[in-house]
C-alpha positions in Angstrom: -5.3 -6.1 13.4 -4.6 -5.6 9.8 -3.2 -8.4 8.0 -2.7 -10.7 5.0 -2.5 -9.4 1.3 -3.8 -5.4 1.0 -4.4 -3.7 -1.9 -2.5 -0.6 -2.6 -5.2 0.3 -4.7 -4.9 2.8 -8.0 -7.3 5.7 -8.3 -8.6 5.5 -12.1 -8.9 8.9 -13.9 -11.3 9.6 -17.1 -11.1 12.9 -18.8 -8.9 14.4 -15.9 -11.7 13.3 -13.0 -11.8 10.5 -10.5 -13.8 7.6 -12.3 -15.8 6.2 -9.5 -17.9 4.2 -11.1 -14.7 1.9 -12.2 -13.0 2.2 -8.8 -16.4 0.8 -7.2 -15.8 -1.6 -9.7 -12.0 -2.7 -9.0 -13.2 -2.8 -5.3 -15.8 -5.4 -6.0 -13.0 -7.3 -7.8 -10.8 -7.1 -5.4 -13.3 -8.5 -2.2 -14.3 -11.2 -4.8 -11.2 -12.3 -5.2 -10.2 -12.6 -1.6 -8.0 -9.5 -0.8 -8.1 -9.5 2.5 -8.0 -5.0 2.6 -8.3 -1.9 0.5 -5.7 1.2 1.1 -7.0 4.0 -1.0 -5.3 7.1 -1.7 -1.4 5.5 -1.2 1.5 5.7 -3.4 -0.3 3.7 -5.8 -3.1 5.9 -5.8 -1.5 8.9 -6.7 -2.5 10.4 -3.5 0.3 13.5 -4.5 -2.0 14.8 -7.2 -5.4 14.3 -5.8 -7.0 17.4 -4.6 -8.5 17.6 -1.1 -12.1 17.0 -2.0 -10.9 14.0 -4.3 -8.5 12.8 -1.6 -11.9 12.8 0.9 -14.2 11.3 -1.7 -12.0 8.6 -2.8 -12.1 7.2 1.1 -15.7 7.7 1.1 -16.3 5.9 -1.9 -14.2 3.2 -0.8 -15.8 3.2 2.2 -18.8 2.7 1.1 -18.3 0.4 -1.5 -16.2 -2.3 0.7 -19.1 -2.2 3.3 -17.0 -3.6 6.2 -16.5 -6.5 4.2 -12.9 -6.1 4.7 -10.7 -3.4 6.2 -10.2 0.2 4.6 -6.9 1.6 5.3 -7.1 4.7 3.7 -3.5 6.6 3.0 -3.3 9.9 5.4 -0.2 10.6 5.2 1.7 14.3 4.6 4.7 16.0 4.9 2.7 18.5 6.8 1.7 17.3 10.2 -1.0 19.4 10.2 -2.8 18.3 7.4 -2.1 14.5 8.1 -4.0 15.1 11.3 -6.9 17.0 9.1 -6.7 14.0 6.7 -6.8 11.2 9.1 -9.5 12.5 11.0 -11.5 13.0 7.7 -10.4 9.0 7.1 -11.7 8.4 10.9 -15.5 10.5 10.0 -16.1 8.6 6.9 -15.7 5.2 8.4 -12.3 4.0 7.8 -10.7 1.3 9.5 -7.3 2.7 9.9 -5.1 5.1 8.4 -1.8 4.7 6.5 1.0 7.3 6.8 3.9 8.1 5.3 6.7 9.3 6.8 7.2 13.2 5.6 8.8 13.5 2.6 11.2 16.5 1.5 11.3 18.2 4.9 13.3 15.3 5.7 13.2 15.0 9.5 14.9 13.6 12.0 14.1 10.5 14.0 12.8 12.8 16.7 10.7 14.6 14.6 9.8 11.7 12.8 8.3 10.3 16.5 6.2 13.7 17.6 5.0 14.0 13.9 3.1 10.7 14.6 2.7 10.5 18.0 0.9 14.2 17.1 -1.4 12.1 14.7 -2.3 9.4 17.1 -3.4 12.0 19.6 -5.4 14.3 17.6 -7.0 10.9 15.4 -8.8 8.5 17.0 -8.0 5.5 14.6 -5.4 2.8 14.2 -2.5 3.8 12.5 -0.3 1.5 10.2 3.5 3.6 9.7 5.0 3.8 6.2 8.5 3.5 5.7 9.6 4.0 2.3 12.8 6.1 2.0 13.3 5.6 -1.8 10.5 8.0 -1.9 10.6 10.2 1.1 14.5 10.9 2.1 14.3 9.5 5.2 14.5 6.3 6.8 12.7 5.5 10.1 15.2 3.5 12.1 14.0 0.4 14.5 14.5 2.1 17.4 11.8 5.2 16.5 9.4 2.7 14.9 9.7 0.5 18.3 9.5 4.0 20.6 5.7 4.7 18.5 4.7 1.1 19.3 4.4 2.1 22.6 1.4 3.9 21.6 -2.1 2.5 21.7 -3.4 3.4 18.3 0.3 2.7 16.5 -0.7 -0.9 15.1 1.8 -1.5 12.2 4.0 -0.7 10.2 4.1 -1.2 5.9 8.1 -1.5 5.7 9.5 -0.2 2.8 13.1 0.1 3.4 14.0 -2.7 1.3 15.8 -4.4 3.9 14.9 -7.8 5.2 17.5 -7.2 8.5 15.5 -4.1 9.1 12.3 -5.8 8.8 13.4 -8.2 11.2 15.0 -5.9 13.7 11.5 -4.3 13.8 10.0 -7.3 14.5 12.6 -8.4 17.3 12.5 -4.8 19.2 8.2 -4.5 18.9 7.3 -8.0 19.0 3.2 -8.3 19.1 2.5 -4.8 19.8 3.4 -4.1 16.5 2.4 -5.7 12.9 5.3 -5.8 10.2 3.7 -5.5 6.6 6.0 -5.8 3.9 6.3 -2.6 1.7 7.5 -4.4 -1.4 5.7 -7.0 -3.3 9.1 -9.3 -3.9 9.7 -9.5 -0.2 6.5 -10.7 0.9 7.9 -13.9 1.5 11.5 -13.2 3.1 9.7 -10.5 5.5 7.1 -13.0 6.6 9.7 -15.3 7.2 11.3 -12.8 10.0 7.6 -12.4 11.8 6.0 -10.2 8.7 1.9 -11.0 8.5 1.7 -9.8 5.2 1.7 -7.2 2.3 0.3 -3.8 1.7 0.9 -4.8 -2.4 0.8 -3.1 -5.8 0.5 -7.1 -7.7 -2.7 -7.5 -6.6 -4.2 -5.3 -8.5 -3.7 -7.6 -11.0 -3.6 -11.0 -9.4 -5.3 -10.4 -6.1 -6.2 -14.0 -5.9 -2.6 -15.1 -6.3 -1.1 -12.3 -3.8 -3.6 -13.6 -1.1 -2.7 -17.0 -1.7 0.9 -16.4 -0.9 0.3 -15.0 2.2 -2.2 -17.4 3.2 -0.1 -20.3 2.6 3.1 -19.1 4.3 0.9 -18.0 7.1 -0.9 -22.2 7.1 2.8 -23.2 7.3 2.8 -23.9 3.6 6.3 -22.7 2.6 6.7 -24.8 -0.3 3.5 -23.6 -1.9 4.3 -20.6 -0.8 7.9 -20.0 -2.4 6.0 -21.4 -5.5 3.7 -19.1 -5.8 6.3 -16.2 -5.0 8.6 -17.4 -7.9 5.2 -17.8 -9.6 4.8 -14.3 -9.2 8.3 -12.7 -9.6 8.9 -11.8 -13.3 5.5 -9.1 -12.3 7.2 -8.1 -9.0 9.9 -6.6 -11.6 7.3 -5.3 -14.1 5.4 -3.4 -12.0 8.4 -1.1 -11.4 10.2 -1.4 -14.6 9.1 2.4 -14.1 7.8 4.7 -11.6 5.0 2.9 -9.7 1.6 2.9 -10.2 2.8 3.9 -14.0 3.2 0.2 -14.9 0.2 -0.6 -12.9 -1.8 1.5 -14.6 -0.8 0.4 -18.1 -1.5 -3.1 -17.1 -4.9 -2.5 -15.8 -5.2 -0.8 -18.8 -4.1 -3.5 -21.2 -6.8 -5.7 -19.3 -9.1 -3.7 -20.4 -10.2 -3.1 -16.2 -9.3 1.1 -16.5 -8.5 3.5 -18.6 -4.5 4.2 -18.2 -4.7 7.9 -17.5 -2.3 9.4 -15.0 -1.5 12.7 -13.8 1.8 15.1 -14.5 4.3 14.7 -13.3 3.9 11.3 -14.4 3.4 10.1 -17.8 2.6 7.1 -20.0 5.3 4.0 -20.0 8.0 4.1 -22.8 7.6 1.9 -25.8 10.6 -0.1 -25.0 9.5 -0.7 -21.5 6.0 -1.3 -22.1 6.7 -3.7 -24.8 8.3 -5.2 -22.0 5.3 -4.9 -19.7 3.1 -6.7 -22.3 5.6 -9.8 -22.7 5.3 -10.3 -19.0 1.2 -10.2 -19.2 1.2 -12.2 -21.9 3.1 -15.1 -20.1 1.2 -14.5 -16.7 -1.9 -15.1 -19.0 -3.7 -11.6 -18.1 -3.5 -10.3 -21.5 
């Protein structure tokens, strides 16, 4: 249902308050430039500091602004099943596509609870669901056998897979096959994961280069691995940069740089340091976006 290259896009801040006018903007971008789906309100969104009300508006406004020109999957995920129901319902009224949800953070459950907190979701929430594995960032690690007990579930469509792990990626695959659509969850195994039965990336790059990140996917997808790899290696030394600290801080800075937003984030994060940004800007320069 939801494939290709989709935008883990950032929320831009001015003065402390959602910018909409320049988030309409960077969705426009991103359909003209072939992105192939917007997730508002993820990771890269800094969906942790958004109130309610911006949480809700930001899907609205995205909403509205893609215009079923290509998929919303707006993030909906919480540590509190509760309120991921409340959310993704919210994501379901305003005319989202599907939902994306994290797997809940801190509480740290186990696999069990990890199956009835979603299989609670998809009961009360009318709307395909797209699982997000990321245990770097959550504490848990949603094993293949959980993620392959939810597929059994109508409105369970995929899976963004975060674990870092190819094998896990591909064990996913091999236990769901087609009821099930692996995304990658990192940008620098978009190719290896498509290469085990992955159909794509839920990806922080294309907010810079969404031409480029939809490209990759498209070729590997045509059978054009060559061109693929090429573009992945193309695309590497940004894969790194974009997490040479706490994601979407880099992001942010680069958007920034490019003159598309202005680089304001929330506490508990905080601008890049000099060394790394000086970094950052080396690797723009030589990508030619700066």
């Amino acid at each position: 249902m939801f494939t290709g290259s989709l935008v883990a896009i950032v929320t831009p801040f001015r003065k402390g308050k959602v910018d909409e006018r320049t988030l309409a903007e960077l969705i426009e971008w991103q359909i003209a430039k072939g992105t192939n789906g917007i997730v508002p309100c993820g990771t890269t969104g800094e969906s942790a500091t958004l109130s309610h009300e911006e949480h809700n508006r930001v899907i609205e406004l995205t909403v509205e602004v893609a215009n079923r020109r290509v998929p919303v999957i707006a993030g909906t995920g919480s540590n509190s099943t509760d309120e991921a129901i409340a959310l993704t319902k919210h994501a379901k009224q305003a005319g989202a596509d599907g939902a994306l949800l994290i797997t809940p953070y801190y509480n740290k459950p186990t696999q069990e609870g990890l199956y009835r907190h979603y299989k609670a979701v998809a009961e009360a929430a009318d709307l395909p669901l797209v699982l997000y594995n990321i245990p770097g960032r959550t504490g848990v690690n949603m094993l293949p056998a959980t993620v392959a007990r939810l597929s059994a579930i109508k409105t369970i469509v995929g899976i963004k897979e975060g674990s870092g792990s190819v094998q896990q990626a591909s064990d996913i695959v091999q236990l769901c096959g087609d009821r099930l659509t692996l995304l990658a969850g990192d940008d620098s195994l978009t190719l290896p994961m498509m290469a085990v039965g992955g159909k794509g990336v839920i990806t922080v790059t294309a907010n810079l280069l969404p031409a480029e990140m939809a490209a990759l996917v498209k070729a590997f997808a045509q059978g054009k691995v060559e061109e693929a790899r090429r573009l992945h290696f193309q695309l590497s030394p940004l894969f790194a940069a974009l997490f040479y600290e706490t994601n979407p801080i880099p992001v942010k800075e680069a958007l920034g740089m490019m003159g598309k937003i202005d680089p304001e984030l929330r506490l508990p994060l905080c601008p890049m340091a000099q060394e790394n940004r000086d970094k950052l800007v080396r690797v723009l320069k030589d990508a030619g976006l700066i």
